[in-house]
N, C-alpha and C positions, 0 to 999 in steps of 0.2 A: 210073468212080465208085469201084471199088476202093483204086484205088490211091491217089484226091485222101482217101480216108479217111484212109487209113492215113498221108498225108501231113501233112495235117490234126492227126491224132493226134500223129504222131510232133512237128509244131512247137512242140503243148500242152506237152506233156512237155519239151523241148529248152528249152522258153521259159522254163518253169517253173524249170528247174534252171539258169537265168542269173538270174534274177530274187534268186536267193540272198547273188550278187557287189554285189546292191543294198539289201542291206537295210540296211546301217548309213550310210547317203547319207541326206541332207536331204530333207525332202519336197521335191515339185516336181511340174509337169506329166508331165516325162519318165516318174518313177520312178511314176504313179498308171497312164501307157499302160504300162509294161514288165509292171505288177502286174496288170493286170484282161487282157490278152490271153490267157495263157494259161485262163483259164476262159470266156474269150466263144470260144474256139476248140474248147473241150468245147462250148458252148450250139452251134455253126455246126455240130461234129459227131452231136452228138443228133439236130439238126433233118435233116441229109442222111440218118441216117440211120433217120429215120422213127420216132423217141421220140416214147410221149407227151406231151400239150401241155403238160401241166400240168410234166414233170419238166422240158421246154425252159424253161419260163418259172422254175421255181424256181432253176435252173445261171445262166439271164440277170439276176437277183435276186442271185445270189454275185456275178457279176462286177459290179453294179453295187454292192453293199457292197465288194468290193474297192477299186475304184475309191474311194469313199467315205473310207474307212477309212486309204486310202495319204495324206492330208493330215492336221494336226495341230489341234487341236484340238475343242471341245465340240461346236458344228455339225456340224464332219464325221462324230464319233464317234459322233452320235443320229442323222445320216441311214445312218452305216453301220450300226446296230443295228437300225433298222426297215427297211432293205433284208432284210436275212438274219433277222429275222421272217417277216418274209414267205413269205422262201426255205423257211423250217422248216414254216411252215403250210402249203406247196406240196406237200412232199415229204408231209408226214403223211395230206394228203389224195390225193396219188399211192398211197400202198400203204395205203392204210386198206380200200379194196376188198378186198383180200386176205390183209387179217391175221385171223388165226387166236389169239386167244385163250389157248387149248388147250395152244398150245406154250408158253409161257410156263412155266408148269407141269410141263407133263410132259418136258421137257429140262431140265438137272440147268445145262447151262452158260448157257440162255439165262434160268433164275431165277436165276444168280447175277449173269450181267450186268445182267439187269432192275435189282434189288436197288443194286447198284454202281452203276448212272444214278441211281437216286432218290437214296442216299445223297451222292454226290458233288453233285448239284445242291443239296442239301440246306445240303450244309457248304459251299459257292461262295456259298449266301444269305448263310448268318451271316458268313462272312469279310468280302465287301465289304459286307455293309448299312451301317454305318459310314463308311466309307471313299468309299464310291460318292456320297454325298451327294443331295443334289436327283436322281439318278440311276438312285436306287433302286431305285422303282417300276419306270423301263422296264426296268430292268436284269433284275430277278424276271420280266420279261412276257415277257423274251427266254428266262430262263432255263427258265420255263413251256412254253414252245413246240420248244426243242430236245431238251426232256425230251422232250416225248410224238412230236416226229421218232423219239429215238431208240428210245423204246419200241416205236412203229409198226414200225419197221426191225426190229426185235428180232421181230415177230410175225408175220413171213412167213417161208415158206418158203425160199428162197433163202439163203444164210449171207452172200453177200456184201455185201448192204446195213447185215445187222449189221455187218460191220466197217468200213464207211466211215462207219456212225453215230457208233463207236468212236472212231473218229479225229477226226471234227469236235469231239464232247465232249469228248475231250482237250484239241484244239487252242484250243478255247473258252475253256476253264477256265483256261488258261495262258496265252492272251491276256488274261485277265481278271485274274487275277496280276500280270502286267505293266504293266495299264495302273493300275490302282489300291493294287496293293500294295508296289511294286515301285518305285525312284527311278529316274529316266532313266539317271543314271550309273552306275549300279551293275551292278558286272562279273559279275552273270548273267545279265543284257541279251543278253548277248553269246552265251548259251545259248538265253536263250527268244526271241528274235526266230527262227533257224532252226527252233526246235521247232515255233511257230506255223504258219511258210509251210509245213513239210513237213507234218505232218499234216492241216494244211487239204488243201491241194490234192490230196495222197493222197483224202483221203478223198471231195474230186469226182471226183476219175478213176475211183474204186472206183464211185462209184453209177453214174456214164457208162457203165461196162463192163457194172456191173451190167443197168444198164436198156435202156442202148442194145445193146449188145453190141459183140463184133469185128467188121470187115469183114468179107464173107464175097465170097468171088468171085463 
């Protein structure tokens, strides 16, 4: 069992960083399996090794927004948005047992990131409200929900969940950039498509580790 972890692990990762050589390629069947394996292979490693339900079923919810999201247009883009709602109402209800209030406050870096989530979600509202269209609404519901993900994160003990809350927020923000502010052809595509995959998927590995842990012999 050790070892199919770690091997497991190790495909996530490996798989992930080929999926890179696929981002500026046409949608397709192919490129939506290359995309969504690497996080169905965090949900297969959570579940071996013995994660809660709830964080297995939130990780299975990325990969099915993944999946979602790797095809192009409206449809896909509102079933990949209420997949990873979901996923954020998962996760929030995964550490809400264990958040701690307290800290928010009385740690100097986790009020300043607290602060930096609310504001950055804030100015993500007024940018695309406009722009988003008819899209709006789900768009603010999504936005709603990885906010209080990230703040949840932000009020546990543990530091590492903060940082992979960190990163999905990022990654969020700048897919959301891209897909509404941003023209297909326009040569910082060519920056935020990689900014996107890598801070996403860092930031599932990071709560994997987090919650699941290392293999251990």
């Amino acid at each position: 069992m050790y070892l199919s972890l770690w091997a497991v692990l190790a495909a996530s990762i490996a798989l992930a960083i080929h999926y890179f050589r696929w981002l500026k390629r046409p949608a397709s069947h192919l490129r939506a399996v290359l995309k969504t394996i690497p996080v169905l292979l965090l949900v297969l490693y959570a579940g071996l090794s013995g994660a809660p339900v709830l964080f297995v079923a939130a990780l299975a919810l990325g990969a099915l927004g993944d999946a979602c999201l790797a095809y192009e247009g409206e449809p896909a883009f509102v079933a990949g948005l209420a997949a990873f709602l979901a996923s954020h109402i998962a996760y929030a209800a995964l550490f809400w047992p264990s958040i701690e209030p307290s800290l928010l406050v009385a740690s100097a870096w986790r009020y300043t990131a607290a602060w930096i989530f609310v504001v950055l979600t804030g100015m993500t509202f007024f940018m695309l409200w406009r722009p988003a269209g008819r899209l709006a609404i789900p768009v603010a519901a999504y936005g709603v929900a990885i906010l209080a993900m990230a703040l949840s994160a932000l009020a546990v003990k543990p530091i590492l969940p903060a940082a992979g809350a960190a990163l999905f927020v990022m990654s969020d923000t700048a897919l959301a950039v891209q897909k509404f502010l941003v023209k297909p052809d326009a040569p910082v595509m060519a920056r935020l498509k990689p900014f996107v995959w890598g801070t996403y998927f860092t930031a599932q590995l990071i709560f994997t580790l987090a919650i699941a842990g290392l293999p251990l012999s």
